[in-house]
N, C-alpha and C positions, 0 to 999 in steps of 0.2 A: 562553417555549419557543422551542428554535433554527427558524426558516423548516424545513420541505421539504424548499423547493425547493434545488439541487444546481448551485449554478454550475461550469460545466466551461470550466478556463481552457489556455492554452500556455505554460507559460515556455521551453522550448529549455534551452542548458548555462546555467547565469545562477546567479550568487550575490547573494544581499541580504540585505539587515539592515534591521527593521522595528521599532519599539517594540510592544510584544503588549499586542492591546486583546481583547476578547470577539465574536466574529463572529457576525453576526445569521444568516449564511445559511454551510453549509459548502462545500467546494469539491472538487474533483479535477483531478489532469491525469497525463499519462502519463510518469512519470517515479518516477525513486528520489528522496526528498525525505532530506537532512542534514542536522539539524539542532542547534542547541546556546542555551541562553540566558545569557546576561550578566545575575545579578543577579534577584530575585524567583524566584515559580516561578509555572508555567500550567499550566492545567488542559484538555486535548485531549481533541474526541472524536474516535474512529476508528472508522469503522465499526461506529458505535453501542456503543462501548464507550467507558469513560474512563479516563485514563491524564493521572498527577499527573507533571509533570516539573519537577526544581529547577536551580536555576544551576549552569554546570559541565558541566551532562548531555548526552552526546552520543544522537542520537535520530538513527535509518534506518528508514523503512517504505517502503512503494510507494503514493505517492499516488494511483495511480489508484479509491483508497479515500475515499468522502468525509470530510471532515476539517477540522479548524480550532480553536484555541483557544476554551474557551467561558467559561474564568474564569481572572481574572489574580489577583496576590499580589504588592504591592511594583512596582514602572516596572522591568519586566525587559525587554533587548532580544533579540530574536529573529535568530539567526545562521542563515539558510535557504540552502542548495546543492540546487538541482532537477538532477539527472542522468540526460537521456533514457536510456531503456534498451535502446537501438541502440549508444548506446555504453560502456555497465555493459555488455554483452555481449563486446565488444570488449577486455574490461580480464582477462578464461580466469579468473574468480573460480570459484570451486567451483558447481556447479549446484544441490547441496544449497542453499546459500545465496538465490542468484536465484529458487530453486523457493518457498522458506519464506516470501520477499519478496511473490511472487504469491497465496500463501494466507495474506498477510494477518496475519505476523507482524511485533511490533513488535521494532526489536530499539532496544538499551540498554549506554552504556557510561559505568559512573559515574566518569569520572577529567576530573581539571580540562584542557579546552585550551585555549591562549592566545587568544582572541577579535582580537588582531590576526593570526594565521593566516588568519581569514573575512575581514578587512578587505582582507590580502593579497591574497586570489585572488579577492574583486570585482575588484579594481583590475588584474591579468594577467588574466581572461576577460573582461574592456570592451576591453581595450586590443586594439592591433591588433599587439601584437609574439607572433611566434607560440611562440619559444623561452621567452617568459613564459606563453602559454597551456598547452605542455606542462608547463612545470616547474607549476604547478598542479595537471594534471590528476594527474601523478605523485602529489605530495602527499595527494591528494584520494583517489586507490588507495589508497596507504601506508596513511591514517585509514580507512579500509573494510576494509584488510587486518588490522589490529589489533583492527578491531571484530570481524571474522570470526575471529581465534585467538581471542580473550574469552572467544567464545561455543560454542568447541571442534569451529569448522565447517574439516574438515580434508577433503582430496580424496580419493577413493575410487573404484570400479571406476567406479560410475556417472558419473563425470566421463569416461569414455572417450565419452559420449554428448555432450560441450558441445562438439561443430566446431559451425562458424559456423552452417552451411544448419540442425546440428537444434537450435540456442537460437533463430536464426530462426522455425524453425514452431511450436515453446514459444511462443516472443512472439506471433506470430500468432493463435496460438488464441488465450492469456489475454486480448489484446486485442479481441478478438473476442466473448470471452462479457463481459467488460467494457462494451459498449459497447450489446449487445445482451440483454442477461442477463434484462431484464421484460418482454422477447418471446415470443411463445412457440415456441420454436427450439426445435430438435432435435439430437443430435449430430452426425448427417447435414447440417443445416444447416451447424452450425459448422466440416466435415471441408471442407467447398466452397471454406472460404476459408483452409486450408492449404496451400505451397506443394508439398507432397509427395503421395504415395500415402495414402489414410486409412488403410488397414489400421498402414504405417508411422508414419503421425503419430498413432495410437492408443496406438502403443509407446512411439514416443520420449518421448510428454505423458508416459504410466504410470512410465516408468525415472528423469523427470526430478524429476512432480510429486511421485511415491508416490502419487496418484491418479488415477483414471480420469477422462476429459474428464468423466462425468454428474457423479461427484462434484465436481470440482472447479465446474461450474456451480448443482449443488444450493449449496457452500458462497457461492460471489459471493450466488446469491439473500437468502441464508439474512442476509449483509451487508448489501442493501439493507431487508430486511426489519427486522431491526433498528432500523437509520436508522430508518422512519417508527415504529416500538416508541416510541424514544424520544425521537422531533422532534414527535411528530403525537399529535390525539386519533381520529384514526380507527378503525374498528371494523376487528378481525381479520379476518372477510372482505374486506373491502374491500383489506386490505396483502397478505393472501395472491395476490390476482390482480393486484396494482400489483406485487408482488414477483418475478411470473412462474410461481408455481407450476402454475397453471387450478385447484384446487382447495382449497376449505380443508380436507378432510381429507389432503390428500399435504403440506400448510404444517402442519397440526397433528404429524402421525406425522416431517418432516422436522426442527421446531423443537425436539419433546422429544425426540429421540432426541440433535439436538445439545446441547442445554443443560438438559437433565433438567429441565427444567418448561415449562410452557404460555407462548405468547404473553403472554396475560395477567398471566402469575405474573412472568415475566422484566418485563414494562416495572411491574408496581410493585414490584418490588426496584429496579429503576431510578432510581424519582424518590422511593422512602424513603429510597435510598445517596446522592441531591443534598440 
């Protein structure tokens, strides 16, 4: 069974390529993760779910989700792009997109890319030429702009809301129940560390996420909960207050209502689906 425990790392703008082995412990860090494999396929979990990816496959979630490959198929290499998201902010992508990213979508684009493209822009973001590190970054837009047509994420009124200051307090918050989410915090809490008026960062979260700050914190919970469902043998009380809920029946009434069955029910469909 995967560790737990949840090593939380930094990478900054960074591309690498790794040969993909099974990870004992999964990870997080605050960024958009890129990904694509050369050859075999792996088997990832996300946020306590799992997700078969094969060669070829281009793959975008928001690692700030614990994560890591947990089973390989064939010596596939792993082509990884971590893109802080101060500046995926910076790049006017639709906010429907960035919003779907924070709660935790994965997203998927099954077309072959040349795997010396990732080789490429390791070698222009190490380097210290800056006209190599834009022409990258460009590239690196393009491939997220294509993935965003794919998947028929096109702009709309609600983009009137993506200037800087309100994706700013967007990130701020997700960040923030991110980081704090098995606390027992409140949405006053988390209004504290918005750079805005709360009544305003109430709104702008609502128009961005399509949810309200509880809900999108009930959802992170409901994330880590997961996790220990199916890292852990721990007993359901015990995940509901590691999770953040303070109670097991507001974690019971939260978890069926999102996944139509019990704690229980959900982690052994888990490990009869392994």
């Amino acid at each position: 069974m995967i560790s737990p425990v949840i090593d939380r790392v930094q990478y900054g703008y960074a591309c690498f390529d790794e040969t993909s082995h099974p990870y004992e412990r999964l990870h997080t860090h605050p960024d958009l993760e890129l990904g694509m494999l050369s050859g075999g396929a792996v088997t990832a979990m996300i946020a306590g779910r799992r997700y078969r990816f094969g060669g070829g496959e281009i793959v975008a979630f928001w690692a700030g989700l614990p994560h890591g490959p947990v089973e390989v198929e064939g010596s596939p290499c792993a082509h990884n792009l971590c893109v802080p998201m101060d500046r995926l902010r910076s790049w006017n992508l639709p906010v429907a997109f960035i919003s779907a990213l924070y709660r935790g979508r994965v997203f998927r684009l099954h077309r072959t890319h040349p795997a010396a493209n990732w080789v490429e822009w390791k070698q222009l973001l190490d380097g210290e030429d800056d006209t190599g590190r834009t022409i990258a970054s460009l590239e690196i837009n393009a491939l997220l702009l294509r993935m965003i047509r794919h998947h028929q994420f096109v702009r709309s009124a609600h983009d009137k809301n993506g200037t800087p200051t309100n994706l700013r307090c967007y990130q701020e918050i997700a960040t923030y129940i991110a980081a704090h989410k098995s606390d027992p915090i409140t949405v006053g809490d988390i209004l504290k560390h918005a750079s805005v008026h709360p009544k305003y960062a109430m709104r702008i979260f609502k128009q961005s996420c399509g949810m309200t700050i509880h809900e999108y914190l009930v959802l992170q919970r409901m994330n880590t909960a997961r996790h220990l469902l199916t890292t852990t043998d721990r007993n359901v009380t015990d995940i509901a207050f590691e999770s953040g809920f303070g109670s097991v029946s507001r974690f019971y009434d939260a978890f069926s209502s999102a996944h139509g069955c019990t704690p229980g029910e959900y982690r052994r469909r888990f490990l009869n689906a392994g």
